[in-house]
C-alpha positions as CSV (number, residue, x, y, z in Angstrom):
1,X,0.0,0.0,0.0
2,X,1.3,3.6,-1.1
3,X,0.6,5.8,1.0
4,X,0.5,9.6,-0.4
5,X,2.5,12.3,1.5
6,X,0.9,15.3,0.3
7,X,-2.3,13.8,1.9
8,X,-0.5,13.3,5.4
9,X,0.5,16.9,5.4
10,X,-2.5,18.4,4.3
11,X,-4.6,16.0,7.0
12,X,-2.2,17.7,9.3
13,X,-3.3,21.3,8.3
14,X,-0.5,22.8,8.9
15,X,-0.9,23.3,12.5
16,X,2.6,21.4,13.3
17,X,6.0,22.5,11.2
18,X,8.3,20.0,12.9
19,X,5.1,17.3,13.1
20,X,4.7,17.6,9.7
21,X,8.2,17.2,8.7
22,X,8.9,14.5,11.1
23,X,5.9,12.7,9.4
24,X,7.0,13.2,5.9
25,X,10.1,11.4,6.5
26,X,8.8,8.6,8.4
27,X,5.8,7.8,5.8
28,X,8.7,8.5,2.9
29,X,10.9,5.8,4.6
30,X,7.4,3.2,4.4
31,X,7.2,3.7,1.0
32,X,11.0,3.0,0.0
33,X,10.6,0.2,2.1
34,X,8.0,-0.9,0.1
35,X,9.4,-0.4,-3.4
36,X,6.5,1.9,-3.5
37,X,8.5,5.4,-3.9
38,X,11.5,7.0,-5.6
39,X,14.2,9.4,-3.5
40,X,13.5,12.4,-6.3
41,X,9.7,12.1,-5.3
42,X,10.6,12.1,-1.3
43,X,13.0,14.9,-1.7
44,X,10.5,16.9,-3.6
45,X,7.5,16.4,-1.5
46,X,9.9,17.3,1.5
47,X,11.1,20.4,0.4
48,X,7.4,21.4,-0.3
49,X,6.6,20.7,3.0
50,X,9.5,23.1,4.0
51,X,8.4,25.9,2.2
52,X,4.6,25.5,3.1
53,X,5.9,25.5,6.6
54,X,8.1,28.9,6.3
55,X,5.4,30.3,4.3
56,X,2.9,29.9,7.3
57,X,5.5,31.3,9.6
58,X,6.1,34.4,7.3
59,X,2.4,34.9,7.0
60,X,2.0,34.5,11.0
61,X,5.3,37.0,11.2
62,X,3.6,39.6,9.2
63,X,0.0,39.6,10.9
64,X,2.0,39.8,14.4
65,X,3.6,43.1,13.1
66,X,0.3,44.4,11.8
67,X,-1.4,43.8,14.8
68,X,1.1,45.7,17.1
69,X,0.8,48.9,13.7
70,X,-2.6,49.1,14.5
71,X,-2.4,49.3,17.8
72,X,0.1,52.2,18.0
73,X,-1.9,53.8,15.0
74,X,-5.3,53.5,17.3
75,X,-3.7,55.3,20.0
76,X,-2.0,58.1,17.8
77,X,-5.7,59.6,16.6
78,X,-6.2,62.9,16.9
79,X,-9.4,64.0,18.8
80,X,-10.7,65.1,15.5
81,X,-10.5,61.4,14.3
82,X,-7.4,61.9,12.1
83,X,-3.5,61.3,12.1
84,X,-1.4,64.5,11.8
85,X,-4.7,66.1,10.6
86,X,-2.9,69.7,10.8
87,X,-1.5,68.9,7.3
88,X,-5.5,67.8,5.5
89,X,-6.8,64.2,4.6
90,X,-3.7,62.5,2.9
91,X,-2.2,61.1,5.7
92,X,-5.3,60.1,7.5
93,X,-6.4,58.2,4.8
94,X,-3.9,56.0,4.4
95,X,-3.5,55.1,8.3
96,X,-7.5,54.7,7.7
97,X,-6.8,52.1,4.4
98,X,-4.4,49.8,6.4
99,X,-7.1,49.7,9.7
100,X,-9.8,49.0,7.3
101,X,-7.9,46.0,5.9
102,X,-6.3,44.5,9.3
103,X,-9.5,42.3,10.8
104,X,-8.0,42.9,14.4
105,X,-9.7,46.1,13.3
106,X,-11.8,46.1,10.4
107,X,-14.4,48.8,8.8
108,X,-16.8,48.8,11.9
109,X,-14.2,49.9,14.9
110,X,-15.2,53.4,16.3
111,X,-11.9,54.5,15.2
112,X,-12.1,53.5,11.8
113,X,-15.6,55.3,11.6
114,X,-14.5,58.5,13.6
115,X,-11.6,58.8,10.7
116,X,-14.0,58.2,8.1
117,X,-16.2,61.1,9.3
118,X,-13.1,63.6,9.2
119,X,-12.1,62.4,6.0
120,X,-15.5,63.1,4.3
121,X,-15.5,66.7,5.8
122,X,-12.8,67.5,3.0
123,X,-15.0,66.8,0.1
124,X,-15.6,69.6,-2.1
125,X,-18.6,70.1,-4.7
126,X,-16.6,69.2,-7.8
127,X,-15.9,65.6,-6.6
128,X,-12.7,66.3,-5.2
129,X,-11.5,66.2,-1.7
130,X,-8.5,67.9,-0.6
131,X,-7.1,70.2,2.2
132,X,-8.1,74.2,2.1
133,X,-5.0,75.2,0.0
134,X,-6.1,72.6,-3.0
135,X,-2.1,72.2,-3.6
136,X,-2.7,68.1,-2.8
137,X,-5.6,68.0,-4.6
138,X,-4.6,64.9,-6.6
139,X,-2.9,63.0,-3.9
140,X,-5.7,63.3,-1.2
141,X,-8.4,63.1,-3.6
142,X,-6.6,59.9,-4.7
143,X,-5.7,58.2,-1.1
144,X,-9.4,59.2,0.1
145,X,-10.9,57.2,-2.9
146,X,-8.8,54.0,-2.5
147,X,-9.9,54.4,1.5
148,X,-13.2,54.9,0.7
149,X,-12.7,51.7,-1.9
150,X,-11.8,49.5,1.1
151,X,-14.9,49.8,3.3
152,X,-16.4,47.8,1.0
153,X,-19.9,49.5,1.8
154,X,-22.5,50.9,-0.5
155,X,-23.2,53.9,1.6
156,X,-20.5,55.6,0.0
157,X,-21.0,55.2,-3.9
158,X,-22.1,58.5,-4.3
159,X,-18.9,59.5,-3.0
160,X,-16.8,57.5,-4.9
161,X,-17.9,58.1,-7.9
162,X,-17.9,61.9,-7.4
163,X,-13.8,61.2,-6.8
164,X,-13.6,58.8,-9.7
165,X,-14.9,61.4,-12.2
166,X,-12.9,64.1,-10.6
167,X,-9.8,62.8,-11.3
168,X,-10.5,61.4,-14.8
169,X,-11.1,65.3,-15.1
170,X,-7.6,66.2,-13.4
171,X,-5.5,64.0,-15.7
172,X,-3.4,66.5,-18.3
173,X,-5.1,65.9,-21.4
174,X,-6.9,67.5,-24.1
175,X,-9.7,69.2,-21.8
176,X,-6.6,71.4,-20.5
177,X,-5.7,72.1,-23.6
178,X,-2.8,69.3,-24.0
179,X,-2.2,67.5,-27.1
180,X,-0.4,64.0,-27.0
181,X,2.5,65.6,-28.0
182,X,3.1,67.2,-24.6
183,X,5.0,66.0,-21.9
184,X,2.4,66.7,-19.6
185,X,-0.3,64.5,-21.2
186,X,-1.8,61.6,-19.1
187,X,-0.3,62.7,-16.2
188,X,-2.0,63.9,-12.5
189,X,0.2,66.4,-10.7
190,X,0.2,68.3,-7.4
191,X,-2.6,71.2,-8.4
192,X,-4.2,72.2,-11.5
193,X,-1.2,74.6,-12.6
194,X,1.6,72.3,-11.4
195,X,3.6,69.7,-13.9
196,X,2.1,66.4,-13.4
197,X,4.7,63.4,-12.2
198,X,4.9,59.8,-11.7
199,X,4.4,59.9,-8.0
200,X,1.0,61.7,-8.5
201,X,-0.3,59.5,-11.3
202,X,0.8,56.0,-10.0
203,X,-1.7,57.1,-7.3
204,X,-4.4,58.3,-9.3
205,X,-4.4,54.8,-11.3
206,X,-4.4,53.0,-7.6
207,X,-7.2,54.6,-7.0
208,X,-9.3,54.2,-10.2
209,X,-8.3,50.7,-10.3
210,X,-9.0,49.9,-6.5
211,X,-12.4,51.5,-6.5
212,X,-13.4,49.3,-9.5
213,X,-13.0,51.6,-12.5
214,X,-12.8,49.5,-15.7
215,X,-9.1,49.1,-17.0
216,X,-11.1,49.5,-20.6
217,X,-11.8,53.6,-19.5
218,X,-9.9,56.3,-21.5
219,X,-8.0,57.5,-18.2
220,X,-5.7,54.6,-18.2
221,X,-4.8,54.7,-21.6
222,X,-4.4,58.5,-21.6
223,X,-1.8,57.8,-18.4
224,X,-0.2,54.8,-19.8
225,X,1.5,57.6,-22.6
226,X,2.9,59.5,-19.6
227,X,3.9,56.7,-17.7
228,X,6.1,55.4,-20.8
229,X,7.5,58.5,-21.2
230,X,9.3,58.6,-17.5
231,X,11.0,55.3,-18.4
232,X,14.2,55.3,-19.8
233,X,13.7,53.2,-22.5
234,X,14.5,54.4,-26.3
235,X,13.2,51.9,-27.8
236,X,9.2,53.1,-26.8
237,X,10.4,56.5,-25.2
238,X,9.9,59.2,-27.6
239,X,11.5,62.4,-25.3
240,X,15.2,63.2,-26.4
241,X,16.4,62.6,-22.7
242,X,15.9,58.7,-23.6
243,X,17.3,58.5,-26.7
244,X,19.7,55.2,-27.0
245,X,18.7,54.5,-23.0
246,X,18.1,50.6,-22.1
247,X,18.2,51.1,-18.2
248,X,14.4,50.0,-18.0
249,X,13.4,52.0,-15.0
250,X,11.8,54.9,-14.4
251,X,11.9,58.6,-13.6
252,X,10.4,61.5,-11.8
253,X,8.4,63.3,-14.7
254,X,9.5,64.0,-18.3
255,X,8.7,67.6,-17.8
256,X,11.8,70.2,-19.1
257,X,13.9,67.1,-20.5
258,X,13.3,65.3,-17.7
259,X,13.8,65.2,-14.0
260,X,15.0,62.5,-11.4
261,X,15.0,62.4,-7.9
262,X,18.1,60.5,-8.1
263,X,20.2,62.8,-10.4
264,X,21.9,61.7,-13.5
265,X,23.7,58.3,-13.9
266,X,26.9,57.3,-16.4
267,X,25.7,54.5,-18.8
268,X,28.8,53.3,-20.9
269,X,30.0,56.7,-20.8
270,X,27.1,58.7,-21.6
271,X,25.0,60.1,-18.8
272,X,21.5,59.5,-18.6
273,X,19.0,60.7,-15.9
274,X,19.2,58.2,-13.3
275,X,16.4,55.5,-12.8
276,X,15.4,54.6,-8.6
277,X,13.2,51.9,-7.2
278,X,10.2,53.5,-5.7
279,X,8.9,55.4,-8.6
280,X,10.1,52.3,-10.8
281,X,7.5,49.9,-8.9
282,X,5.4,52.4,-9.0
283,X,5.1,53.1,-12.6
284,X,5.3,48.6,-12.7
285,X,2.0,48.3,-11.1
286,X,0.5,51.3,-12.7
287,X,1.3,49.3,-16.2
288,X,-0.5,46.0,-14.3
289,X,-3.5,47.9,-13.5
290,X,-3.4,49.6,-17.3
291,X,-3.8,46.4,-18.8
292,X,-0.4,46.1,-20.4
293,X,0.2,42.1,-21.0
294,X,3.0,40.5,-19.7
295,X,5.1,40.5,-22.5
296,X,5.0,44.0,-23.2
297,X,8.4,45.6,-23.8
298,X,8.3,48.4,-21.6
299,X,6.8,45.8,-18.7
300,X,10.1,43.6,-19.3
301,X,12.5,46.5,-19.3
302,X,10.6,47.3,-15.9
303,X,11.2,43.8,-14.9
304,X,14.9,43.7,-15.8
305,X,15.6,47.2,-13.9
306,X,14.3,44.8,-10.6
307,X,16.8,42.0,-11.2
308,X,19.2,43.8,-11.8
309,X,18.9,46.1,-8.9
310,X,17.5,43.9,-6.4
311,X,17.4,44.7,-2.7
312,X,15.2,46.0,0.4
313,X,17.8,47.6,2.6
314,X,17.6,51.0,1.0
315,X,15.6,52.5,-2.0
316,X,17.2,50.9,-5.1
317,X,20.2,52.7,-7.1
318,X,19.5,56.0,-5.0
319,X,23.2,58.0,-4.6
320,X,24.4,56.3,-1.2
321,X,24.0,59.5,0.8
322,X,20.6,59.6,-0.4
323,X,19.7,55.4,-0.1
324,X,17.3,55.4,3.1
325,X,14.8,58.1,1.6
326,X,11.4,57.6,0.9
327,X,12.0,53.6,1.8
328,X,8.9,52.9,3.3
329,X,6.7,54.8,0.2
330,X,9.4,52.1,-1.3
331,X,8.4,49.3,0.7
332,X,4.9,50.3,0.2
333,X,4.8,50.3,-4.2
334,X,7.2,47.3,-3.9
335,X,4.3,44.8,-2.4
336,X,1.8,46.2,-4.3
337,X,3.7,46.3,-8.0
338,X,4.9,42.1,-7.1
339,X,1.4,41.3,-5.5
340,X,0.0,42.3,-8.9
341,X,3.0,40.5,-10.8
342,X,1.3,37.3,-9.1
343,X,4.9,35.9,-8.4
344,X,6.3,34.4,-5.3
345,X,9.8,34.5,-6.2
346,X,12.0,36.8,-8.5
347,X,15.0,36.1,-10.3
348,X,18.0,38.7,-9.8
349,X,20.7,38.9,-12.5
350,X,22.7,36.7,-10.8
351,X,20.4,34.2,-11.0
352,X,19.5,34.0,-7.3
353,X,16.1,33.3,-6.4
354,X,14.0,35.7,-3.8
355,X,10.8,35.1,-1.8
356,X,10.0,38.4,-1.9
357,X,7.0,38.6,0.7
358,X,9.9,36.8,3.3
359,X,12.5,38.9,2.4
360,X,9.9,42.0,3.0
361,X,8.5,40.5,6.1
362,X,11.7,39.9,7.5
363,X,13.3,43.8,6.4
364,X,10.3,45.1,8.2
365,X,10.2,42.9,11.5
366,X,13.8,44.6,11.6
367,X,12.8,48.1,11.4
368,X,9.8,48.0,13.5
369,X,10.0,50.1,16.9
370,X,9.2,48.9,20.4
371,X,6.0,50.7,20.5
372,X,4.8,49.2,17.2
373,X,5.2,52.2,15.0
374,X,7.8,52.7,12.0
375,X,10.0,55.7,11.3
376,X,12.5,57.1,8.8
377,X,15.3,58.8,10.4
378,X,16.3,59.7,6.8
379,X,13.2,62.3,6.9
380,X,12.1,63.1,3.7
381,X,9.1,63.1,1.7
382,X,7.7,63.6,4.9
383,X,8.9,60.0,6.6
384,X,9.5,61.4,9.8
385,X,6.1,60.8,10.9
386,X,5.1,57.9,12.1
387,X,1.8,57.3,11.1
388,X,2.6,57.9,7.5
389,X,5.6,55.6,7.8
390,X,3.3,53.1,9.7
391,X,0.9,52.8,7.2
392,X,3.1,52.7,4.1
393,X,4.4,49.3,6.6
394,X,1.1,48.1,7.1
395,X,-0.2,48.4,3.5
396,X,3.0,46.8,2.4
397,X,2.4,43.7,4.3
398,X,-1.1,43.9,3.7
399,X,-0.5,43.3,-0.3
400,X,2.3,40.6,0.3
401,X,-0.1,39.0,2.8
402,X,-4.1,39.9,1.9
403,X,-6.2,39.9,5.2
404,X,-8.9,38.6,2.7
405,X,-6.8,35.3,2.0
């Protein structure tokens, strides 16, 4: 009689590592005994086993550091019911999206509901909702509809589709008097009068695509021209600045030839503007939710920039003096750009394989403080405060681990 391993381990349910591992052996020993089983199978089904068990621990890792997140972040409301609230709604809806999606938590808990009341208080009669000053227009408007996204709850259709149309309205395009010619065009930026950027419009497609705007609508299309003119990529890069460039990554914004938060780069002795991981992952998962197959060039390119500069101890191929900044937004469009790949391991150039939801857990278990919170010492982009920092965390482990799963 054969018996089946895979049966014995799933009858376990994994509620044993070391059990089920001990059992494996034993019941692979029967079968050789038998003549009923080869060593390749047994080897096989063993080192399954292995990584079913460390993928349970990683999973019970990363809901233990979201759990102490949401406490801190619970206790760090303001007594309006937001987070840092002096600054408008952008924060405060983040820390709101990561609650929302932790069930220790969840869309009912009288914090949650006290935020969302502050939140809506910021909504304006053209859709949008934004801080007094209107300069964040685009980035709160965007944040507060993916929040709004998560409750999950009817009530608020009215309001999410007031957001939805107000930043299909926002987007650089012919309705402001841009061509496709222009640099500008498909892009979301800071405010109405301000150059639109890759930061701004990776969060406008979230958005859209989280609060279930069809990937078939104008707005991503319109984006995806922008999007592929930040990547330095000659081969589907029309600007001058990317001329000849095979990097793959991304920039900043291709406004005035081009601009990069990480400078300018020498490529076999030419220098190009220099690509950096978080906006590269982000403009990856804005492609994703665009629609853009697999095999797309410019989704390849994006692909090779990762192998090649693989690593989740600073922001990728940032100048050294500049490598900590903006790591958690990093950490943050990192788990959501592979969560949409749909791949549990990545291939770097060296041809070393990475679990990349262990490698994130792990990185982040690392940096977490005592009290449950995460920081930047490195502060920009605003990462000196911890509830921003704290729910960049928390929505990162959120996509490499889905509460819903």
């Amino acid at each position: 009689m054969s018996i089946n391993p895979a049966v014995v381990f799933h009858r376990l349910g994994g509620r044993s590592g070391a059990l089920a591992v001990a059992c494996l052996a034993l019941v692979a020993s029967a079968d050789v005994a038998l003549g009923q089983a080869t060593k390749p199978a047994i080897t096989t089904t063993t080192a399954s086993a292995r990584q079913s068990v460390a993928d349970q621990h990683t999973r019970a890792e990363a809901q233990r550091l979201m759990k102490r997140s949401a406490r801190y972040l619970i206790a760090a409301q303001d007594k309006d019911g937001g987070w840092d609230s002096q600054g408008g709604p952008g924060i405060s809806a983040l820390v709101l999206k990561a609650l929302i999606q932790e069930p220790a938590v969840g869309p009912r808990h009288r914090s949650v509901q006290r935020g969302v009341e502050f939140i809506l208080r910021f909504q304006r009669d053209d859709g949008s909702l934004h801080s007094a000053e209107g300069l964040l227009k685009n980035y709160e408007s965007s944040v507060a509809l993916s929040m709004l996204a998560a409750l999950k709850d009817p009530a608020y259709q009215k309001q999410i589709a007031a957001l939805q149309e107000f930043l299909k309205k926002n987007q650089w395009d012919e309705g402001e008097g841009k061509s496709i010619d222009d640099p500008w065009y498909g892009g979301a930026g800071y405010g109405r009068h301000q150059r639109p950027d890759l930061s701004n419009t990776q969060m406008m497609l979230e958005a859209l695509h989280e609060s279930g705007l069809s990937k078939d609508d104008p707005v991503y299309k319109k984006a995806m021209v922008f999007v592929q003119r930040c990547q330095m990529l000659g081969e589907t890069n029309d600007q001058p600045f990317a001329r000849g460039s095979t990097q793959g990554g991304f920039i900043y914004t291709p406004h005035n030839g081009g601009e990069s938060k990480a400078g300018t780069i020498d490529v076999n002795g030419k220098t190009e503007l220099r690509c950096y991981g978080s906006i590269s992952y982000a403009a990856f998962k804005s492609m994703l939710f665009a629609g853009l197959e697999r095999d797309d060039p410019r989704v390849q390119a994006a692909l090779g920039w990762f192998r090649q500069h693989w690593t989740l101890a600073h922001n990728p191929n940032l100048p050294e003096r500049q490598s900590q900044e903006g790591i958690f937004y990093y950490y943050h469009v990192f788990g959501r750009a592979l969560d949409a790949w749909g791949e549990p391991l990545v291939k770097d150039i060296r041809g070393r394989s990475h679990h990349w939801r262990r490698e994130l857990v792990e990185e982040l278990a690392r940096r977490q403080r005592p009290d449950g919170s995460w920081v930047n010492e490195a502060d920009r982009w605003m990462e000196g405060l911890p509830s921003l920092t704290t729910a960049y965390a928390m929505l990162a482990l959120q996509a490499a681990y889905p509460t819903s799963e």
